[in-house]
N, C-alpha and C positions, 0 to 999 in steps of 0.2 A: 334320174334313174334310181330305183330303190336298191338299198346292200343288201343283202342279206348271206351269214354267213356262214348259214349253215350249206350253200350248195359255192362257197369259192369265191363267194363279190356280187356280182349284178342279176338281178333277176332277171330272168327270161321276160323280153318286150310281149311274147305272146300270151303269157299269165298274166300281165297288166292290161292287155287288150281285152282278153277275155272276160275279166271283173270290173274294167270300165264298159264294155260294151252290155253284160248284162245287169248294172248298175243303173246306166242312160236308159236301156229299153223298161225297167222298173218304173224308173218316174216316169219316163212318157206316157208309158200304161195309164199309168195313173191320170192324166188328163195335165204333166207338164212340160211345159217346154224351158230345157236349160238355155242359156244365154251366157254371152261374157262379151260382156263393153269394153267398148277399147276409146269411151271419152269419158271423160269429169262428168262433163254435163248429166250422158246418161246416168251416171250412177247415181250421181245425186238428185236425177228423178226420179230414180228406182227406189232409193231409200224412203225419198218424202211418200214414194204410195206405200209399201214395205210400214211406215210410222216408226223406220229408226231414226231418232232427231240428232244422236252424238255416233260421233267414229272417235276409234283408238286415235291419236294422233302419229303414229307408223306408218297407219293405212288412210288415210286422207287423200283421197282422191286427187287434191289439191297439189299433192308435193309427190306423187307418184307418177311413171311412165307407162304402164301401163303395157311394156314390154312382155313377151313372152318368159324372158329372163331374170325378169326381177318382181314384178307384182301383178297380181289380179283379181279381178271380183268375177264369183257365181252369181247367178240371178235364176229363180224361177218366177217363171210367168203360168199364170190360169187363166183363161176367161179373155186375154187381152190386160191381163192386169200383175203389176210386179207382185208376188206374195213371199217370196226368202231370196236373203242375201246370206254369202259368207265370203271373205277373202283373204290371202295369202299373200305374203312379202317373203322373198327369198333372198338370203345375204350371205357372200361368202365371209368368213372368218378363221386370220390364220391361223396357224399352232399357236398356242402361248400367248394369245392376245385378244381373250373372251371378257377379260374386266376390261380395257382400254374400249371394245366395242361398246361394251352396255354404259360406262361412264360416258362417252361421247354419243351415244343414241339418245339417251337419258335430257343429257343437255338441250341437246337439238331440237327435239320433239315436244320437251317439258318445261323447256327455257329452265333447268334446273341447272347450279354449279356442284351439288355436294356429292361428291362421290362416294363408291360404294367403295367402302373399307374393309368388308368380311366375304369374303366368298368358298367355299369348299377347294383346297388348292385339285384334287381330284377332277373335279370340272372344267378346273383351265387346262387339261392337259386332254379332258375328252368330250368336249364340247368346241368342235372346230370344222372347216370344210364348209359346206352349204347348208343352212341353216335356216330353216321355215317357219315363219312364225302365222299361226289361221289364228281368224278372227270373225270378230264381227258378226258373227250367226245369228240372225235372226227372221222370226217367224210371224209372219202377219194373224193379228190378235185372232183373224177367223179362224185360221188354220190352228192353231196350236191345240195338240191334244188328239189330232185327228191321222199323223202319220211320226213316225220317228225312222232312227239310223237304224233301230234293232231291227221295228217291223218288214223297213225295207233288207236288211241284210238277210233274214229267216226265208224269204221269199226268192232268194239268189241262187236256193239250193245248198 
């Protein structure tokens, strides 16, 4: 659920409904259909049509569940054919313990030991709760050039 707080804490579920549902009906206009896989397989058949060769290692199909709660891939389709990916991993993190995350994600992901030494101490204390990390965006060499987030957002009203 998004904060916001200027009106008290949580947005209204019906202003999220209303800018995802005329968001969907935009791209479908447009000739696409969204998707979200819930296998490895799929998605690393979407990518291979898509011609993304690398993932972040976060988001690897391979070490994610694919859960509602924790990680997932968009996909658009055209024609019968994948043409953009993007995806999201969501990770809770508690107070006061935003360099122990990234030191041990780091590790994990990068097979890296050297941790991070500097970090803004202001960020450890407001950088915490549910934390989304998107990625991955990419756009099939045809397409690109031919729609963006702006054109679609101008067109939402």
């Amino acid at each position: 659920m998004f904060q916001d707080p200027r009106i008290g804490g949580r947005m209204f579920d019906v202003a999220i409904m209303r800018a995802a549902t005329a968001l969907f009906n935009e791209i479908e206009g447009r000739g696409f259909q969204v998707c979200q896989p819930r296998s490895r397989e799929e998605v690393r058949r979407a990518l291979a049509e898509i011609g993304k060769d690398d993932v972040t290692p976060k988001l690897q199909p391979e070490i994610n569940d694919f859960s509602s709660e924790n990680c997932f891939w968009l996909l658009l389709r055209r024609d019968g054919q994948y043409v953009a990916c993007v995806s999201a991993r969501r990770d809770e993190i508690a107070p006061g313990e935003l360099v122990e995350y990234w030191n041990n994600t780091y590790s994990r992901y990068y097979q890296r030991n050297d941790p991070i030494f500097e970090i803004d101490p202001s960020l450890v204390g407001f950088l915490s709760g549910r934390l989304c990390y998107i990625g991955e965006l990419q756009i099939s060499e045809s397409l690109r050039g031919q729609f963006s987030a702006a054109k679609l957002a101008s067109n939402l009203g």
